[in-house]
C-alpha positions as CSV (number, residue, x, y, z in Angstrom):
1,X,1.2,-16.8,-7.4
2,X,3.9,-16.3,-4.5
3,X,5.4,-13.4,-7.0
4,X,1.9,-12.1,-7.6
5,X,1.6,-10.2,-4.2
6,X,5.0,-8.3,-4.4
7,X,4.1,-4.9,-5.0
8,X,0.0,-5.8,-3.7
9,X,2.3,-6.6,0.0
10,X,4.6,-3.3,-0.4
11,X,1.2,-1.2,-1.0
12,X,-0.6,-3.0,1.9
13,X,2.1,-1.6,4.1
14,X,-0.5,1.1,5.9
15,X,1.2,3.7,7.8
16,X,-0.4,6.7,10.1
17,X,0.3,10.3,11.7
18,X,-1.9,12.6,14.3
19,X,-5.1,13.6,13.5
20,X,-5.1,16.8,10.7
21,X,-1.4,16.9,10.7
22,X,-0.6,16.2,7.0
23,X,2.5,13.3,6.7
24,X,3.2,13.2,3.4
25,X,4.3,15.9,0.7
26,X,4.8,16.6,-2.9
27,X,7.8,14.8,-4.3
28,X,8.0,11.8,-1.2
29,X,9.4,8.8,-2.8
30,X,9.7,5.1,-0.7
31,X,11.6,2.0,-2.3
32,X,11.2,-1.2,-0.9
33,X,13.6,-5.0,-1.2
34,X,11.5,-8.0,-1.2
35,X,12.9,-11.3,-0.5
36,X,11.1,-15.1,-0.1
37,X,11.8,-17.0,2.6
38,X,13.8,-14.9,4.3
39,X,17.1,-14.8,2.0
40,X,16.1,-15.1,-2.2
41,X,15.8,-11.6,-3.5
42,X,12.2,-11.6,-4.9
43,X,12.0,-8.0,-6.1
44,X,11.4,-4.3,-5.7
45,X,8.4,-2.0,-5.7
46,X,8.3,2.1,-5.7
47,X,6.1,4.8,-4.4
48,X,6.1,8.0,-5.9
49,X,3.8,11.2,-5.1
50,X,3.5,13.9,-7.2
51,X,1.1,16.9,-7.8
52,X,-1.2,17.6,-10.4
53,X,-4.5,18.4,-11.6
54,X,-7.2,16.1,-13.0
55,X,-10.6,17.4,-14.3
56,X,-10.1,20.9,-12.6
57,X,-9.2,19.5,-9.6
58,X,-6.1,19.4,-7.3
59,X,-4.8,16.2,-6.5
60,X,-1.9,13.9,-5.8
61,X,-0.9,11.4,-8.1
62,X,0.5,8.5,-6.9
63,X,2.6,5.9,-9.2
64,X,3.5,2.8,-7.2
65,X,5.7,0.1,-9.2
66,X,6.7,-3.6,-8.3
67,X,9.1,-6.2,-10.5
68,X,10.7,-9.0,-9.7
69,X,14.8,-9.3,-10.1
70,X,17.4,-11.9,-10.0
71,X,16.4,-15.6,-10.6
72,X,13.4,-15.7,-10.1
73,X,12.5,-13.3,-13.1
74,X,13.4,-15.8,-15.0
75,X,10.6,-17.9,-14.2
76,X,8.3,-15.8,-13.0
77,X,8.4,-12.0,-14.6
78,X,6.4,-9.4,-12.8
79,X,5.8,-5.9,-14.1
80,X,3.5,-4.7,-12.0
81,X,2.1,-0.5,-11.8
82,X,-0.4,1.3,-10.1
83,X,-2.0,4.8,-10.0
84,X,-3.9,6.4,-7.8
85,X,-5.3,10.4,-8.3
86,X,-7.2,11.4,-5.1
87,X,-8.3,14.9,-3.7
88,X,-5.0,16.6,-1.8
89,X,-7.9,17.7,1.0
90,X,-10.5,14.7,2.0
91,X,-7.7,12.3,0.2
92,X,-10.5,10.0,-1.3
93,X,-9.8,8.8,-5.2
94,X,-11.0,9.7,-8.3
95,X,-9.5,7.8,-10.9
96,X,-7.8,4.4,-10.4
97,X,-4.9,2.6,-12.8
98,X,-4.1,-1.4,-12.3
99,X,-2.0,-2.4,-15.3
100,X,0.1,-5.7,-14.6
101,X,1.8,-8.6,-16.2
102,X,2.6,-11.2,-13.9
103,X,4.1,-14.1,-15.2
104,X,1.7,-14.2,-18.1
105,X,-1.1,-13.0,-16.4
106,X,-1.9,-9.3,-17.6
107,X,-4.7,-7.1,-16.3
108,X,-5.2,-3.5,-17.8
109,X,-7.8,-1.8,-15.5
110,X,-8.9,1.6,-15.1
111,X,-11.5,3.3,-12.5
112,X,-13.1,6.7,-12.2
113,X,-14.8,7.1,-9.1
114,X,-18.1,9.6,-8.7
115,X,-17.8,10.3,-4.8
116,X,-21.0,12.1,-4.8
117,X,-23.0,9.5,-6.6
118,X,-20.9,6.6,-4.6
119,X,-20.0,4.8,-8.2
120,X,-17.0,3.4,-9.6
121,X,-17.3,3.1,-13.8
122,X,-15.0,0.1,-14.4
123,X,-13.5,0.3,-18.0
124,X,-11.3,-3.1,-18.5
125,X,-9.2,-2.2,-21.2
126,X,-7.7,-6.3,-22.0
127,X,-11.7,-7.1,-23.1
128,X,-12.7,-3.5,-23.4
129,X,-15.8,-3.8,-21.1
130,X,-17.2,-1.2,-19.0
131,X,-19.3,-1.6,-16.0
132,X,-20.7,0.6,-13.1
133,X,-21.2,-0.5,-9.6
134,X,-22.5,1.2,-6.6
135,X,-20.1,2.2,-3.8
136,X,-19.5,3.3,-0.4
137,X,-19.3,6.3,1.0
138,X,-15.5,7.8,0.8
139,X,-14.5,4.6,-0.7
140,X,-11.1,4.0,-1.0
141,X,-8.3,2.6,-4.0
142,X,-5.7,0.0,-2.7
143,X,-3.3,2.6,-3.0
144,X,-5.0,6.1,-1.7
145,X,-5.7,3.9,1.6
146,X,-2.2,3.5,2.2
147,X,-2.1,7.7,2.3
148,X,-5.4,8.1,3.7
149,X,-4.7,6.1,6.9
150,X,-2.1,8.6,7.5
151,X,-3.7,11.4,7.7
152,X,-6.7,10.4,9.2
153,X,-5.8,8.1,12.1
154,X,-4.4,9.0,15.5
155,X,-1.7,6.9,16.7
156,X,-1.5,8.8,19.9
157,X,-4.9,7.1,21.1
158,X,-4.4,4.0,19.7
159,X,-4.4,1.2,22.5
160,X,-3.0,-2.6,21.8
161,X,-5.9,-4.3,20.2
162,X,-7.8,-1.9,19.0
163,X,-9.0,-2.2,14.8
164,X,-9.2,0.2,12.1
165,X,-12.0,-0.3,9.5
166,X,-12.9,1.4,6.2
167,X,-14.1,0.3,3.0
168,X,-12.0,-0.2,-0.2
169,X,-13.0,-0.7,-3.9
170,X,-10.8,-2.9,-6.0
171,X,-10.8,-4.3,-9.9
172,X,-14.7,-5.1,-9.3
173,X,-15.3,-5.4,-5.5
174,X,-16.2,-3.5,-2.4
175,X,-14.2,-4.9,0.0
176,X,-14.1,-4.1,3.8
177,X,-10.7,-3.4,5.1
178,X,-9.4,-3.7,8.8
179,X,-6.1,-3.7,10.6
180,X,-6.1,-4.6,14.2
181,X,-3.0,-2.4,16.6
182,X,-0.1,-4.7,18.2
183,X,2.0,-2.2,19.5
184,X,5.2,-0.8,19.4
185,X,8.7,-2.7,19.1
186,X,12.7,-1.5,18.6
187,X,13.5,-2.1,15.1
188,X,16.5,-3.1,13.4
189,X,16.8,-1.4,9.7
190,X,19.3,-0.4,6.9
191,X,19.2,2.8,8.7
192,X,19.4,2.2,12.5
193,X,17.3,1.2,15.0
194,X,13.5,2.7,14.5
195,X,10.7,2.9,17.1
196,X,7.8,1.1,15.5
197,X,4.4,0.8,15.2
198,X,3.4,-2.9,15.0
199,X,-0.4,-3.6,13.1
200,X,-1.6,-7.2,11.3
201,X,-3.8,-6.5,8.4
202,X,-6.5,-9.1,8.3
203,X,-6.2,-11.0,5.1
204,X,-8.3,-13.5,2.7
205,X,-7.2,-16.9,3.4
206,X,-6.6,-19.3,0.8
207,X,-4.1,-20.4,-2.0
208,X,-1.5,-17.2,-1.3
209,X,-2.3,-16.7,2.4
210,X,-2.1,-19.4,5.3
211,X,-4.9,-17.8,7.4
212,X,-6.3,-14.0,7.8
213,X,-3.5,-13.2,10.5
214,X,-0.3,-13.6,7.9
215,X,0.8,-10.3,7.9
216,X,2.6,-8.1,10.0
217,X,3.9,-4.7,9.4
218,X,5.9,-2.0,10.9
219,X,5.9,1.9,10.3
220,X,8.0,4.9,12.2
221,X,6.6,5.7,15.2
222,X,7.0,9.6,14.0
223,X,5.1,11.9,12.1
224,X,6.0,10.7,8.3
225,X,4.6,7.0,9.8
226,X,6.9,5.4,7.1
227,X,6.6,2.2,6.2
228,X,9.1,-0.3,7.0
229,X,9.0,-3.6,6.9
230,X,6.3,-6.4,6.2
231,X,6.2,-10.0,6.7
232,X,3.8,-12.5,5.1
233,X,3.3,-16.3,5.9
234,X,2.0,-17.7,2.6
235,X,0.6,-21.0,1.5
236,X,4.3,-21.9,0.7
237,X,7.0,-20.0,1.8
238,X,7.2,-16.1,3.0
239,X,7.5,-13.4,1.4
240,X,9.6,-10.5,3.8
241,X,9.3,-6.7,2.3
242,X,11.7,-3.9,3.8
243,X,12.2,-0.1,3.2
244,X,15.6,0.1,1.1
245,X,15.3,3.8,0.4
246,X,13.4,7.2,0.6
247,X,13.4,10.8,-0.2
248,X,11.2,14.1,-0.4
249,X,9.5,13.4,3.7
250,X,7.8,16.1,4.8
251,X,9.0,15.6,8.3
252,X,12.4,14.6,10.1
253,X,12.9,10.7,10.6
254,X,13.6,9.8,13.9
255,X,16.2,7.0,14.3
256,X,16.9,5.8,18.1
257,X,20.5,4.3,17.1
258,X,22.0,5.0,13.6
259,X,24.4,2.4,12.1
């Protein structure tokens, strides 16, 4: 179950930019290390944004990946990848991809989302099922949040404390998402020190989670807004996710002090 979360952590990892200032691009690429509690190697996960067109329309299509590595794979494999294809302009999704193997566990889910009629058809490929459920307005994938947030939120106006809501459809829920502001901190990375933006996701709590306050994440205090690094306090252990490598941002990163 620990393993379960890797890539689910790397994608919650919610990053913004000014208002109508685009932060993201054709081509931008994040890598991320993840490591439990605080020094085995747990695993990696991958971003990747690319442009294409689906029924007609123009959109980005995002491929995130997560697996597990070293030791641990041996006990518990993850394989782990997710798609998102959402509108390049309002950013919201139409078609949704969740196919994973964790450990035994497989899931092989894919949605299309009607934005106009607020539905999401379900098809679940593993017992070839397919449902329809009603939706919220602009609802949002687990993964076209992460780019949505970005362009939609200003960080300029954001005061310590203050929450960000919006709703989120995922495998056969609506689910309403918020992230409350803690403010900025000097961060230590593989690439130098970063001015960061400090936010803690509120969370389910339960078996993977020790209470609704276990994460904690960081992203550039710059326009890109990259993510990185992310702490989680499980049920047993941590889990600890941080940016390893990037490529293809739109803007310039802004290190304070490089190494």
């Amino acid at each position: 179950m620990k393993k379960k979360i890797l890539f689910i952590l790397a994608l919650i990892v919610v990053n913004f930019t000014i208002a109508q200032e685009s932060s993201f691009k054709n081509g931008e690429w994040f890598k991320f290390k993840m490591s439990y509690s605080g020094f085995l190697k747990a695993g990696n996960a991958t971003l990747q944004v690319n442009e294409t067109v689906l029924n007609g329309k123009q959109v980005y299509h995002v491929v995130g990946k997560g697996w597990t590595t070293g030791a641990i794979k041996w006990f518990f494999k993850v394989e782990d990848r997710y798609e998102s294809y959402f509108d390049k302009q309002s950013i919201v999704p139409y078609k949704f991809i969740r196919k994973i193997d964790e450990g035994g566990h497989k899931k092989d889910i894919e949605i299309d989302f009607d934005q106009t009629k607020q539905e999401a058809l379900v098809h679940n490929k593993k017992h070839n099922t397919k449902k329809s459920f009603t939706t919220k307005p602009n609802i949002q994938d687990m993964v076209s949040t992460f780019y949505y947030l970005r362009d939609n939120i200003n960080t300029k106006s954001l005061k310590t404390g203050d929450e960000v809501k919006l709703d989120m459809f995922f495998d056969e829920e609506n689910y309403g998402f918020k992230l409350k502001y803690l403010g900025k901190e000097n961060l230590d990375t593989k690439f130098g020190t970063v001015e960061a933006l400090m936010f803690r996701p509120y969370v389910m709590a339960g078996r993977v989670f020790k209470e609704e306050e276990s994460l904690t994440l960081w992203v550039s205090n710059d326009k890109n807004k990259i993510p990185l690094r992310i702490k989680a306090d499980l049920a047993v252990g941590s889990l600890r996710a941080d940016l390893e490598a990037f490529k293809g941002l739109k803007h310039q990163f802004k290190i304070i002090v490089e190494d």
